[in-house]
N, C-alpha and C positions, 0 to 999 in steps of 0.2 A: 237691874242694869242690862241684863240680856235680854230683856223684852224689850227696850229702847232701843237698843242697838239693832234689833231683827226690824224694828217700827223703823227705823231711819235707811235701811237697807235697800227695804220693800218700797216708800215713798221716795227713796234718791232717785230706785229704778224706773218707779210711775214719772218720774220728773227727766227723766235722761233719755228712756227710748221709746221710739212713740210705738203705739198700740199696747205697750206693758200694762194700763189700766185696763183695757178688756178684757186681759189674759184674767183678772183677779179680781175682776168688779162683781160676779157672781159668788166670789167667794167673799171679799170684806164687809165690814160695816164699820162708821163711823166709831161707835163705843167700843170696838176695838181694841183702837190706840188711846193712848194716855197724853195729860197734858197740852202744850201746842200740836202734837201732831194731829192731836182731833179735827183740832179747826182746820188745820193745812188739809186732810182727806175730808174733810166737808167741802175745802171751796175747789178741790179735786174731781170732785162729786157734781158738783154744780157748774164748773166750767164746763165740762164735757155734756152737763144737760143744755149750756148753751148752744152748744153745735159747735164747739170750739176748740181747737188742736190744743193739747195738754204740753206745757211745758215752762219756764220757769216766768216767761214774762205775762204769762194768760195768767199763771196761779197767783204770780206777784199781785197783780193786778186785781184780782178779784179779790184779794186778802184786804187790798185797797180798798175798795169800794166798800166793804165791809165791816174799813175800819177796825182790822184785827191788829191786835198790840204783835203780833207774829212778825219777826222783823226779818229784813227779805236775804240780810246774811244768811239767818240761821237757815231760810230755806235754800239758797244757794250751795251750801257747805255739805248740804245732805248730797250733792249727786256726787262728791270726791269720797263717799264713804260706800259705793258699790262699784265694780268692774264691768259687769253687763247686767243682763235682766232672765239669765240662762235659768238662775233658779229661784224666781218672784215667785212662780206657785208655792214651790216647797214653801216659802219661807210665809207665804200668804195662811197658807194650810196650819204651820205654825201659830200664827198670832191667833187664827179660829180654836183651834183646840185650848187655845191659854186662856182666851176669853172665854169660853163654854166649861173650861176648869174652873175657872175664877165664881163662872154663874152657879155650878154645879152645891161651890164650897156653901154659896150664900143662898141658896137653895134649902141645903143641910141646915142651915142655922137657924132657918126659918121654920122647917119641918120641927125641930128642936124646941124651938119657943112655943110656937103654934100646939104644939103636944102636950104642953106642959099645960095647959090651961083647959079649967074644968068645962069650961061655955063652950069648947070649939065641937064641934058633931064631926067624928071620922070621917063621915059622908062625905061634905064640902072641904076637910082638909084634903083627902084623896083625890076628888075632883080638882081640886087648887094644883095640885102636885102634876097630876097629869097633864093638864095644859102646859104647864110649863115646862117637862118632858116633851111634849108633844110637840111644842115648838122649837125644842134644839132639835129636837130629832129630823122636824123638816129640813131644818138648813141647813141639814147635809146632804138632803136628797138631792143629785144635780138631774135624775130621769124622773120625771113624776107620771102614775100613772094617768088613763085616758080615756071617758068612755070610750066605748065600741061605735057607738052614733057618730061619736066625732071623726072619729080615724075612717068610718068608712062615707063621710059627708064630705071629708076632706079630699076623699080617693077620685067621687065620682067627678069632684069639681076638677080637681088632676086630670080624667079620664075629658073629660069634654075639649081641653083642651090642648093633646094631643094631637099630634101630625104624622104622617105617614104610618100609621099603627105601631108607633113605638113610645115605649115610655121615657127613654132617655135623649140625653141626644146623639143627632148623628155625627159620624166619623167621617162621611165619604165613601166609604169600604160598604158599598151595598149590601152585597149576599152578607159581610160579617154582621152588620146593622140591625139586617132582617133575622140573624141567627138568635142575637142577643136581647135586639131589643133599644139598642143604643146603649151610651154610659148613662147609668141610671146609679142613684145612689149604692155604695157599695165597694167592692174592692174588687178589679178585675186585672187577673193576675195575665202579663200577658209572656210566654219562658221559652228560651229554646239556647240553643250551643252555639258558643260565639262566634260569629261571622254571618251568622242567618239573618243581621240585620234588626235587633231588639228596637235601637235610639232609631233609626231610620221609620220601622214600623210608628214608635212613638211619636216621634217631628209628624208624619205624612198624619194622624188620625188630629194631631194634636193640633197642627194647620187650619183643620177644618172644624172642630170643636168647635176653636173659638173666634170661632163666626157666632155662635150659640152661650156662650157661656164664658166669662174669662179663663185660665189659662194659666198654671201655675205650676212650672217645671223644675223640680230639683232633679239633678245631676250630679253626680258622684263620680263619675266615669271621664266626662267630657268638661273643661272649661267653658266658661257662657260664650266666649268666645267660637268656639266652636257647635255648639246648639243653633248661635248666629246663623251661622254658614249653613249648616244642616238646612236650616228653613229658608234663608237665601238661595238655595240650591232648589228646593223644593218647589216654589213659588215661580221660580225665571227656568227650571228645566235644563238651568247651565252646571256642566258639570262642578264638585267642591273645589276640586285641584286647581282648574282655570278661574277659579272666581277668587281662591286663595292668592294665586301668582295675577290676579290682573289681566288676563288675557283674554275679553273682549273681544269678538271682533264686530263688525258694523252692524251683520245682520241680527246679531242677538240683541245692539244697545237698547231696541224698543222693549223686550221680553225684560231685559236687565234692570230698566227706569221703572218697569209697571211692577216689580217684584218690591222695590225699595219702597216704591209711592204706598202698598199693601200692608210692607211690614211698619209705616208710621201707625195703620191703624190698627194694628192685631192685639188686643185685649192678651199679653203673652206675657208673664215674666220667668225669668230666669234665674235658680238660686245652683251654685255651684259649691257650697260649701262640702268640703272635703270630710269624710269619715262620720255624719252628723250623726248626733242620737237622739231618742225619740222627743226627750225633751223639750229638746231645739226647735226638732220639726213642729214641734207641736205649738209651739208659741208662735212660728212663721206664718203656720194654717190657721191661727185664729186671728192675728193681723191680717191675714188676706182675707179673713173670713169677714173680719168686722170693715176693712175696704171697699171688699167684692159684692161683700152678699156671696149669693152661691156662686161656688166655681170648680173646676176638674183640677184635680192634683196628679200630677206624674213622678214618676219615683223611677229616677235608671241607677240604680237599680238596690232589689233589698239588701244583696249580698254585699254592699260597700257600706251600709248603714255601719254604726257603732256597735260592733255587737257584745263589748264588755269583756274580749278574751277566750270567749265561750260559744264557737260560730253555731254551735247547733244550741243553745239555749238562747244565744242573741237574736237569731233569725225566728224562731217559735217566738221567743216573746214580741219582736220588733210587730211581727209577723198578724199578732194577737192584737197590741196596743194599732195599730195603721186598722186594723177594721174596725175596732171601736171610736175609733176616732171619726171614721168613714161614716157611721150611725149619728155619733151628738152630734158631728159639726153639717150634716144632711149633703156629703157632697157627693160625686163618685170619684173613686182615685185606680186610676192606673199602674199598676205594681207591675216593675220589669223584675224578671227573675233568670237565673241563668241555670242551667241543666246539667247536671252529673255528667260525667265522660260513661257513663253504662250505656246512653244511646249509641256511641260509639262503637259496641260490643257486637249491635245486630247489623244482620248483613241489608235490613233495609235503613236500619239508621233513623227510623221512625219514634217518636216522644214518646213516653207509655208517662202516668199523673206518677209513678214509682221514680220518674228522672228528679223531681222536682228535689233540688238539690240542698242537703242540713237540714232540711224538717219538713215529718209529714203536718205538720201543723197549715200551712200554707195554704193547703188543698181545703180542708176545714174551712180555714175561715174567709175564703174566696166566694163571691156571687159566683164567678165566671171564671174558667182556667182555658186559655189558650195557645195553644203551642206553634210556632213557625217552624215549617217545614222548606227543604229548596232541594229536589233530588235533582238538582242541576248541577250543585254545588258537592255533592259527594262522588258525582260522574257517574251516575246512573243511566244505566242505558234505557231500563225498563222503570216505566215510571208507579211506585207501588200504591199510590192513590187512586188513579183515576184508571192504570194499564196502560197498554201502549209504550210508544217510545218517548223519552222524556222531552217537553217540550223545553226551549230557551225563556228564562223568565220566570217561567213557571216557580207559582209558590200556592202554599197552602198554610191557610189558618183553620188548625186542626183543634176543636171546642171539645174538650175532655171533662167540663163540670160547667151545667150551664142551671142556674139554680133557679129561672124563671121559661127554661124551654127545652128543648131535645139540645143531643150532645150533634155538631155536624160539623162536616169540612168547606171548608170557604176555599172557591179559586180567586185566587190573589198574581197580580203582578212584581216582582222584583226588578225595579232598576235600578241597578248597583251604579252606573254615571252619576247619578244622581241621587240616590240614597233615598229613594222613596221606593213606598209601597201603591200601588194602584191597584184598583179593579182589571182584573182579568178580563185580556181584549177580546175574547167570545163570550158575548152578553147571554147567551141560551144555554148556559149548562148548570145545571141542576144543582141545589145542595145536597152532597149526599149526606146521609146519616152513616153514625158513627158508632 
């Protein structure tokens, strides 16, 4: 009774929200389920082999064709028996283990009989056994290994077609670009104290991304509503406040039309669900995965994720689960993070990787750690980067763990009108090292 019920859960959810079957299509098989829901996750199976969106009138329909006695109540009735598809893995994980129980038992019975019999040679019993171990054992494997040939045939072919000596892509932010490498698969964690501008940095890279790459924004922080605006602002150069209230005037409408005409085509979307957990996000990034193809993920930020109660166990684990996800699903994700009040303590106010605030875990599991800096913003007279007196604007993208190159500091622009970051208006000044 409770394996039907978990079977009817799992396919109400495959039938109710789209992309739920790729979330689990790696994980089920047909013999799975019992009874009609066999058939039902065969022509589930097979609609989507069609090229064809998953849902009650595709499935009906192919049930049709097939002339399955499956009658289209009973598969209708299954979507009133789930709420969302929040926990279609777990319950996917589920039916696999029950089904690999069920093979295990008849496994044993067979080892049982087989043993009892004078003609069978250990040999080929034990050789029988293992294959068939050997094959549950695979379908759990979701990383399999690879030769060494392949991984490095695959690199060179990578390698040739590259541009500008970088392997990921670019941001816009030259010197940071040339620091990093671009967003390259991985998790680049980008942290600093609030008001320095985290979302603003994110929108201005995130702008230019995806030009290269789609674009997939959760927010925690800011309604989509307002991300809107961030990239409206970014684009047309008109400040958030006057674009919020309408206030236009002649000379801007040409800059104003050509930002709108820009944002129809920007490969961008926007998820603002509030307090999310990994779970969630995780089914979000394999829908946009299975959408997109590859694409960059933004996160403002970790510290609003769901962290179960426990901010320093939630943010280590959250922390843990977002790079490995960053690996199976081959994307790079931009991880905002927010900074202890202990930079507050030094008299330069400068990020040391010890700010990185609830867990040293963070720094670990980061390609790249980069801290924004704005000694304009703490009224610095003398400016502790570069020396001298502090410039207006002036910002710094300070690379404290850089896993493919030197640790260095990037001159960056801050325009707070407009909530962008730009390249620093003196193109001749050097990256320093760190």
């Amino acid at each position: 009774m409770q394996q039907e019920k978990i079977e009817a859960i799992v396919l109400g959810a495959i039938l109710m929200e789209k992309g739920a079957y790729h979330v689990v299509s790696n994980i089920l098989q047909r013999d799975y389920f019992t009874g009609w829901h066999e058939d039902l996750y065969e022509a589930i199976v097979e609609v989507n082999a069609d090229g064809k969106p998953i849902d009650l009138l595709t499935v009906c329909d192919k049930l049709k064709q097939k002339r399955s006695k499956v009658k289209a109540y009973d598969v209708a009735a299954l979507t009133n028996k789930v709420g969302s598809s929040a926990n279609i893995e777990s319950h996917a994980w589920i039916l696999k283990n029950s089904a690999i129980k069920s093979d295990l038992c008849m496994m044993g019975l067979m080892i049982a009989q087989e043993a009892e019999k004078d003609n069978v040679k250990v040999s080929d019993l034990l050789d029988n056994v293992q294959q068939r171990v050997n094959a549950m054992t695979t379908s759990f494997e979701q990383v399999k290994p690879e030769r060494l040939a392949t991984i490095i045939n695959r690199e060179l072919s990578e390698r040739s077609n590259r541009q500008g000596g970088m392997m990921g892509v670019p941001t816009g932010l030259h010197k940071w670009d040339k620091a990093i490498g671009g967003l390259y698969t991985g998790v680049h964690v980008v942290a600093a104290r609030p008001a320095m501008g985290k979302t603003a940095f994110a929108v201005s890279i995130a702008v230019n991304a995806c030009q290269h790459l789609p674009v997939c924004f959760w927010s925690g922080e800011m309604i989509r509503d307002k991300i809107a605006l961030r990239v409206e602002s970014y684009l047309s150069g008109i400040q958030t406040e006057r674009l919020r209230l309408n206030r236009i005037n002649d000379s801007e409408r040409m800059k104003y039309d050509k930002a709108h005409l820009q944002m129809q085509d920007l490969d961008f979307e926007v998820d603002d669900t509030p307090s999310i957990n990994f779970a969630q996000l995780r089914i979000k990034c394999l829908k946009w995965r299975a959408k997109y193809g590859k694409f960059i993920l933004f996160m403002d930020y970790l510290g609003l994720m769901d962290d179960g109660g426990d901010e320093y166990r939630g943010v280590t684990q959250n922390s843990k689960n977002i790079h490995a996800m960053a690996n199976e699903l081959d994307i790079p994700i931009v991880l905002l993070h927010q900074l202890s009040r202990s930079v507050e303590s030094r008299p330069d106010k400068v990020p040391q990787l010890s700010d990185l605030r609830a867990s040293g875990g963070i720094e670990q599991d980061a390609d790249t750690v980069t801290f924004l800096y704005r000694p304009e913003y703490y009224e610095l007279n003398d400016d502790p980067i570069r020396g001298g007196q502090t410039e207006k604007g002036k910002a710094y993208g300070i690379i404290k763990k850089n896993r493919e190159g030197e640790c260095l500091v990037c001159d960056l622009q801050f325009v707070g009108k407009s909530s962008r970051y730009d390249n620093w208006i003196v193109d001749n000044v050097d990256i320093l090292p760190y």
